[in-house]
Structures are given as structure tokens and as C-alpha cells.
DSSP file (Angstrom, degrees, kcal/mol; ACC not computed):
  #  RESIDUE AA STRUCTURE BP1 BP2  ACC     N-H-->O    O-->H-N    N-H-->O    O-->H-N    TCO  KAPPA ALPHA  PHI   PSI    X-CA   Y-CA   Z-CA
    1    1 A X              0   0    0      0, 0.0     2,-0.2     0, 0.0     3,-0.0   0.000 360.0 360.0 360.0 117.7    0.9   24.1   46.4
    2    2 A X        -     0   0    0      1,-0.1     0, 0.0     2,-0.1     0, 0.0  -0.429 360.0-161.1 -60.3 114.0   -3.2   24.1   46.6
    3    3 A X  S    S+     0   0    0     -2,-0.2     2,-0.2    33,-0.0    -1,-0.1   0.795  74.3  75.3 -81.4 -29.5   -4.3   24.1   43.2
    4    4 A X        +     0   0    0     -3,-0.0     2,-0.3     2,-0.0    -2,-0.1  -0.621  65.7 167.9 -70.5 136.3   -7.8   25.4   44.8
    5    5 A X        -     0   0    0     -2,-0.2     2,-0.4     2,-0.0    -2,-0.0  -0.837  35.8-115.9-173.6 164.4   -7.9   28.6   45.7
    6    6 A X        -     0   0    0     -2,-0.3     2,-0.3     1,-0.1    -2,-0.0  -0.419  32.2-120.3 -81.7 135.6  -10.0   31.4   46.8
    7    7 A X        -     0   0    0     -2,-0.4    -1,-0.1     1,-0.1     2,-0.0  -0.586  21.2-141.2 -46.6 122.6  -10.5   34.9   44.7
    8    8 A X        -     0   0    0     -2,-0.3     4,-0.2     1,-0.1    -1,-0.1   0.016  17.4-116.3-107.4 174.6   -9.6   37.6   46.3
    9    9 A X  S >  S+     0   0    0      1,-0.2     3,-1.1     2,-0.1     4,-0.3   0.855 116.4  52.5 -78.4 -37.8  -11.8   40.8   45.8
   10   10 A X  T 3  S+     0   0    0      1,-0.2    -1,-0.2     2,-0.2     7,-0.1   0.540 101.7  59.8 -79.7  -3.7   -9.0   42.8   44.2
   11   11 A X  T 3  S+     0   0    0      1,-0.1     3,-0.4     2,-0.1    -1,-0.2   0.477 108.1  50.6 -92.5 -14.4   -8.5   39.8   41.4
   12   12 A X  S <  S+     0   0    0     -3,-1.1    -2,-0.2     1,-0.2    -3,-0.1   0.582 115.3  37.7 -98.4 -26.4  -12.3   40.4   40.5
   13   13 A X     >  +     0   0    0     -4,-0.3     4,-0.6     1,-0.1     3,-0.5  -0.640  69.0 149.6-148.1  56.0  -12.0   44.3   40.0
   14   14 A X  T >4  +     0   0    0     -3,-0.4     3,-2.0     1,-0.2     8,-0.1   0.950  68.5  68.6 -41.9 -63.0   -8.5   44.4   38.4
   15   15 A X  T 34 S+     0   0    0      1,-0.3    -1,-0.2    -3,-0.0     7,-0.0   0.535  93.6  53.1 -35.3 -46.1   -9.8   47.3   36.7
   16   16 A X  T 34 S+     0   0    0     -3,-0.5    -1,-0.3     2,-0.1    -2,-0.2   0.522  88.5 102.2 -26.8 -37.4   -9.9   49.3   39.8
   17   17 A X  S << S-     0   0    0     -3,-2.0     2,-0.1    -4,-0.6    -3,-0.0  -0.469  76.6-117.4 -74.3 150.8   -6.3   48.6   40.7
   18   18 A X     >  -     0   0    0      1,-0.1     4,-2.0     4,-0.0     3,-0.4  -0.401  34.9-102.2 -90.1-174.8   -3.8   51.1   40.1
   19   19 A X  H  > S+     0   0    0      1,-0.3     4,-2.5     2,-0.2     5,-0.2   0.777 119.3  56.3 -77.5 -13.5   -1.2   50.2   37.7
   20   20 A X  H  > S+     0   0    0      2,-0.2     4,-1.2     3,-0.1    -1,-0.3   0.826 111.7  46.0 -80.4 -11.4    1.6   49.3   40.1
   21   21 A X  H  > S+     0   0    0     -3,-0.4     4,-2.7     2,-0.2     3,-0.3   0.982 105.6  61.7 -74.6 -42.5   -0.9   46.6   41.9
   22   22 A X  H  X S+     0   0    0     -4,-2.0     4,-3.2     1,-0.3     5,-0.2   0.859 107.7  45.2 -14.3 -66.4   -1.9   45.3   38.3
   23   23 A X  H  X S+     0   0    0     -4,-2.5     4,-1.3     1,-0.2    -1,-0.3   0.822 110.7  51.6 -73.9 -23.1    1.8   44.4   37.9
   24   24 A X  H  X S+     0   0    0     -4,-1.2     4,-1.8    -3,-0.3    -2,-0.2   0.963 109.9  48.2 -33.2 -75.3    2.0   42.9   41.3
   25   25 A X  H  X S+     0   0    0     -4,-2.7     4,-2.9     1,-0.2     5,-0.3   0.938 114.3  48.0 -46.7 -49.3   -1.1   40.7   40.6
   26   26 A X  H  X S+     0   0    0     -4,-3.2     4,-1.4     1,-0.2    -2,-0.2   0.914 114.3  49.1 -69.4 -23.3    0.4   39.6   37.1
   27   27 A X  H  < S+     0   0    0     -4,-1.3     4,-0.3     2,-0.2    -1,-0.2   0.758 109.2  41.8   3.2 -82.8    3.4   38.9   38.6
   28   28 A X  H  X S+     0   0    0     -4,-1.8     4,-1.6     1,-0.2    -1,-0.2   0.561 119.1  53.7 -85.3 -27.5    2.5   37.0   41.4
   29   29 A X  H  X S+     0   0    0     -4,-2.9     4,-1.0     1,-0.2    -2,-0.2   0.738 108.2  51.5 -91.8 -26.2   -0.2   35.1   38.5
   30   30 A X  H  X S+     0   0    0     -4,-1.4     4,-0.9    -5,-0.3    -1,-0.2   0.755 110.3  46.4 -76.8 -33.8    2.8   34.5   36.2
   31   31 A X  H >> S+     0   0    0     -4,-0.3     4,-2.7     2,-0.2     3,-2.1   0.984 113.9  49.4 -64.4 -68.8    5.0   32.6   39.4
   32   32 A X  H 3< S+     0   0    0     -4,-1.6    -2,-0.2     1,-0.3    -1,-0.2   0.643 118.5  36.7 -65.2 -28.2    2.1   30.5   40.4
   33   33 A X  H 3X S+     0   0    0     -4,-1.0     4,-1.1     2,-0.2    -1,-0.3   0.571 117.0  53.3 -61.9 -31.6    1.2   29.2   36.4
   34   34 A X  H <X S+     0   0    0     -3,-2.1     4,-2.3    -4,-0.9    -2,-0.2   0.812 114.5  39.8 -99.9 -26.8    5.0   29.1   35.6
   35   35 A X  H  X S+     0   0    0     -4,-2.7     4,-0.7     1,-0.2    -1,-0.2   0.590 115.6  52.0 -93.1   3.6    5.6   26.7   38.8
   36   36 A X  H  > S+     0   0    0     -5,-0.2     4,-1.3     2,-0.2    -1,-0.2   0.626 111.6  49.0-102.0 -24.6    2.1   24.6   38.1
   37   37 A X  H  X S+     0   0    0     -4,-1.1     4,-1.1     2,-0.2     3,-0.4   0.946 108.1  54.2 -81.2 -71.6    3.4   24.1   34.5
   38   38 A X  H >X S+     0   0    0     -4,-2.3     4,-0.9     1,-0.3     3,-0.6   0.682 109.6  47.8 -43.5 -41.0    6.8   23.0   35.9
   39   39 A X  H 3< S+     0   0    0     -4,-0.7     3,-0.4     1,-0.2    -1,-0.3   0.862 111.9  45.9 -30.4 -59.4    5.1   20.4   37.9
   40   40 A X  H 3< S+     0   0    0     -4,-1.3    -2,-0.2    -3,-0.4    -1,-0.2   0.705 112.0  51.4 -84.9  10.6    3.2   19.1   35.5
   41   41 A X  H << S-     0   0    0     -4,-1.1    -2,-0.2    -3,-0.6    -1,-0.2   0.476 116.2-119.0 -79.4 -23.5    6.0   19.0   33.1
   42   42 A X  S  < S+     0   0    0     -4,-0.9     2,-1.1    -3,-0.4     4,-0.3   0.072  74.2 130.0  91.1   9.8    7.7   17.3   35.6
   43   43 A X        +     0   0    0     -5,-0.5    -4,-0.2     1,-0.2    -5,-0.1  -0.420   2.4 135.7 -16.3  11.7   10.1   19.5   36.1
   44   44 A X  S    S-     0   0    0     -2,-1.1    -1,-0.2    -6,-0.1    -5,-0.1   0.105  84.9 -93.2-117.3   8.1   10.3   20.2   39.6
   45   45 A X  S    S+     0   0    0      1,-0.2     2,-0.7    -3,-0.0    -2,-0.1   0.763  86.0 130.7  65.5  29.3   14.6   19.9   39.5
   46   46 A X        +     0   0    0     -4,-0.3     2,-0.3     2,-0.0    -1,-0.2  -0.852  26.8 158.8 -98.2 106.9   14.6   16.2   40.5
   47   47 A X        -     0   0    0     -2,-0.7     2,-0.2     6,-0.0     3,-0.1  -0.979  43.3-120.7-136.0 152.9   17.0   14.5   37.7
   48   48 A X        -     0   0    0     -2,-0.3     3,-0.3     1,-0.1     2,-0.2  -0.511  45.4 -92.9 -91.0 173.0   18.6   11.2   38.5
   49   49 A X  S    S+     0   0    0     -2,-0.2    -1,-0.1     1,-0.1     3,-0.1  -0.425  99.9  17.8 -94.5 172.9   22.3   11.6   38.4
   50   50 A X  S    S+     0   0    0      1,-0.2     2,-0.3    -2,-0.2    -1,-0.1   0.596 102.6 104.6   0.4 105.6   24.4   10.9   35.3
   51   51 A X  S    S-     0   0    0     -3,-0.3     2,-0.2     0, 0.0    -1,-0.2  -0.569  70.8-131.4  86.5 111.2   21.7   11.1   33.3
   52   52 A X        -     0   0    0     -2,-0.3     3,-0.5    -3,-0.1     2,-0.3  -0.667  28.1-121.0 -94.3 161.6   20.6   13.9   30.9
   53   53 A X  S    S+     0   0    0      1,-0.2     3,-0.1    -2,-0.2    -6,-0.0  -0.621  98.6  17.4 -94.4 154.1   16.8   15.0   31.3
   54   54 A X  S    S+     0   0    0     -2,-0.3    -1,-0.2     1,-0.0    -2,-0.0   0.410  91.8 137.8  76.7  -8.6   14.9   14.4   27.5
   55   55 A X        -     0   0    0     -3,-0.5     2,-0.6     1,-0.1    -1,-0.0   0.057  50.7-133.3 -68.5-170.2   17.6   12.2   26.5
   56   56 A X        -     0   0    0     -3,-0.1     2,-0.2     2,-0.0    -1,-0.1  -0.999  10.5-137.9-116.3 152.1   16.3    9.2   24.7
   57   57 A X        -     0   0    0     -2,-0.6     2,-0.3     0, 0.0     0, 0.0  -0.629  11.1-157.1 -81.2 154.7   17.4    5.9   25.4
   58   58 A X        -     0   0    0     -2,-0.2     2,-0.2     0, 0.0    -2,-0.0  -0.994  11.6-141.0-158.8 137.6   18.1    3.1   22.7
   59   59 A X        -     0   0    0     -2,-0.3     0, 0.0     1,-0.1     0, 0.0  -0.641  29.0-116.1-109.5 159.7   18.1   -0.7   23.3
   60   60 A X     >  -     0   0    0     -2,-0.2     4,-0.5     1,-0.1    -1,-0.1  -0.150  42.6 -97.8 -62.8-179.5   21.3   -2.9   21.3
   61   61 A X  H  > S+     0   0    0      2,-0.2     4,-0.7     3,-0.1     5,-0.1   0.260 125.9  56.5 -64.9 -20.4   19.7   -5.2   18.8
   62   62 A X  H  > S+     0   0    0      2,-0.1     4,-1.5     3,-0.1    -1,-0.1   0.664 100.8  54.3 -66.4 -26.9   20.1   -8.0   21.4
   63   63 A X  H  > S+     0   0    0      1,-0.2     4,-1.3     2,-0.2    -2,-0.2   0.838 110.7  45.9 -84.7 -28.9   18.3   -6.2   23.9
   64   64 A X  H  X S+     0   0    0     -4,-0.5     4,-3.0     2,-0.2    -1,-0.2   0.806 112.6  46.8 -99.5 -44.6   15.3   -5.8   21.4
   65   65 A X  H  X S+     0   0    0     -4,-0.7     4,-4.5     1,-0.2    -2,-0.2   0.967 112.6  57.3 -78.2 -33.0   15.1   -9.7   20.0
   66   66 A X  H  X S+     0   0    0     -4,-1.5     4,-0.8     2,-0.2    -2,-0.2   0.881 111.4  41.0 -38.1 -44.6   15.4  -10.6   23.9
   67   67 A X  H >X S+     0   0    0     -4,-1.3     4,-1.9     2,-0.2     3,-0.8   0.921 109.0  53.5 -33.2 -65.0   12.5   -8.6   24.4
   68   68 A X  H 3X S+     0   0    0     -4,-3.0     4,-1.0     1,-0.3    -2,-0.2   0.830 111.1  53.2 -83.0 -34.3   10.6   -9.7   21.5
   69   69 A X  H 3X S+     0   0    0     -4,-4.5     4,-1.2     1,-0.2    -1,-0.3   0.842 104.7  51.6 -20.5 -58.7   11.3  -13.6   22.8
   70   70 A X  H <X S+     0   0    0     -3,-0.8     4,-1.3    -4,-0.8    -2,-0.2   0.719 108.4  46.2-125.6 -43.4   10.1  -13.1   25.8
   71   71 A X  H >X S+     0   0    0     -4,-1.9     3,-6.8     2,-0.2     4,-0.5   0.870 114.3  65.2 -60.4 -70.5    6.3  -11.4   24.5
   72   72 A X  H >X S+     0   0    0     -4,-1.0     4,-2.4     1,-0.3     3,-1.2   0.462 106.2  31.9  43.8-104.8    6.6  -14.5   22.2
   73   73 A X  H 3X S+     0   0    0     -4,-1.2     4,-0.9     1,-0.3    -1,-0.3   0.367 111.7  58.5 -99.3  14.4    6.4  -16.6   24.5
   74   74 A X  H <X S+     0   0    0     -3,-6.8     4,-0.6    -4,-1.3    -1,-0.3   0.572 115.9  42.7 -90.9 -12.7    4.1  -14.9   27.0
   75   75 A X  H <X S+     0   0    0     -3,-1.2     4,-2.1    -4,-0.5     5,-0.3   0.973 107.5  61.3 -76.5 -47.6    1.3  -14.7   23.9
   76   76 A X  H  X S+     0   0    0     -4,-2.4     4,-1.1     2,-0.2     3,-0.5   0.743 106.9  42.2 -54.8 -59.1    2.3  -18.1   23.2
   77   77 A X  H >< S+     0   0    0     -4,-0.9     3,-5.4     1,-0.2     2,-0.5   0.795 114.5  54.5 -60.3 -96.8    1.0  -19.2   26.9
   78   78 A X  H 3X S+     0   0    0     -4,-0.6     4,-1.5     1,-0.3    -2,-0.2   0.377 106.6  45.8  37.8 -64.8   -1.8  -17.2   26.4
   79   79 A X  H 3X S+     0   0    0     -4,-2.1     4,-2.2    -2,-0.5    -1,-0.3   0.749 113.1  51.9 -74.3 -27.5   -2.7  -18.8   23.4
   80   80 A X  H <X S+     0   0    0     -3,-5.4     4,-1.5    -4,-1.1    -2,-0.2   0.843 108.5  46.5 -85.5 -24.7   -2.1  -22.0   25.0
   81   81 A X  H  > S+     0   0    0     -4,-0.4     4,-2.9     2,-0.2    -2,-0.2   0.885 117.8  52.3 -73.1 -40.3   -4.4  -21.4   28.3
   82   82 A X  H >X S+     0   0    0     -4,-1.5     3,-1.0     2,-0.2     4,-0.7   0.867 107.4  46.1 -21.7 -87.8   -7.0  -20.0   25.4
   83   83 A X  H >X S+     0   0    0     -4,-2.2     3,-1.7     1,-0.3     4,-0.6   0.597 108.2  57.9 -57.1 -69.8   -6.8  -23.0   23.6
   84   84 A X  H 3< S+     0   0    0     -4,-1.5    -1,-0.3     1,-0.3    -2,-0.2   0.783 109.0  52.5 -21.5 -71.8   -7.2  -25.1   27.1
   85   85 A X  H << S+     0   0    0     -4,-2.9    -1,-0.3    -3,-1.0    -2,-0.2   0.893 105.2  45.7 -11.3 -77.5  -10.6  -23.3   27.6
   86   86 A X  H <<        0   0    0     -3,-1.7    -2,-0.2    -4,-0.7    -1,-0.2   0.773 360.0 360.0 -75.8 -30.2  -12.1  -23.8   24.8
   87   87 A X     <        0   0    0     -4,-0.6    -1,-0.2    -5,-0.1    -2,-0.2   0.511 360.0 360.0 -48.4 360.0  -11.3  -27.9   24.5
């Protein structure tokens, strides 16, 4: 879907249209907004399987001090190549 796109004459001079082209146009303006929000919502009907969409996920209390080891000891080198620098 082309997010660009050209204006038509009859989008310009709505006012002119009778009222069953009016609904046409909003219509057709309502599809093309409802499917550009579902893309950028991400929405698009791509879900990985078992898996609910929105769910949130939640790590054990193991998984989380495992984590928090592991930054630890990546500041900790960090700190140590710093350090190494500045001597």
C-alpha cells in the first residue's frame, strides 16, 4: 500500500458530489485509514503460534538475578577498560 498518493478531482470538490458518491468516498477513506492504522499497530494478522497477541511476559526470579549478573559484570569490564585508560 503507497502511503503517497495523488488527489483526485472529486476528493477536492466533495461538496459537488451527490450524496451516494460522498458515502462511497468515506467509505473507501475509512478502509484505507483503518488498514494504515492496522499496520502501524502492527496488526496486520501475523501472530506467532501459541502465543496470545498483548500478553505480557514475566521472567522467574532466577531469570531476573541471571540477568542482573550478567549487566554486572559487563559494567564491571567496562569499568575496568575505563579504569585501563585513564592509568
Amino acid at each position: 500500500m503507497g502511503m503517497k498518493r495523488k488527489i483526485q478531482a472529486t476528493e477536492l470538490h466533495w461538496y459537488s458530489m451527490d450524496t451516494t458518491q460522498l458515502l462511497s468516498f468515506i467509505d473507501s477513506e475509512i478502509a484505507r485509514l483503518r488498514e494504515a492504522r492496522a499496520l502501524l499497530a502492527g496488526q496486520d494478522g501475523h501472530v506467532r503460534p501459541g502465543r496470545k497477541p498483548g500478553k505480557k511476559r514475566t521472567l522467574s526470579a532466577d531469570a531476573r538475578a541471571r540477568i542482573a549478573a550478567a549487566q554486572r559484570k559487563r559494567w564491571a569490564k567496562q569499568m575496568r577498560a575505563a579504569k585501563k585508560d585513564t592509568a
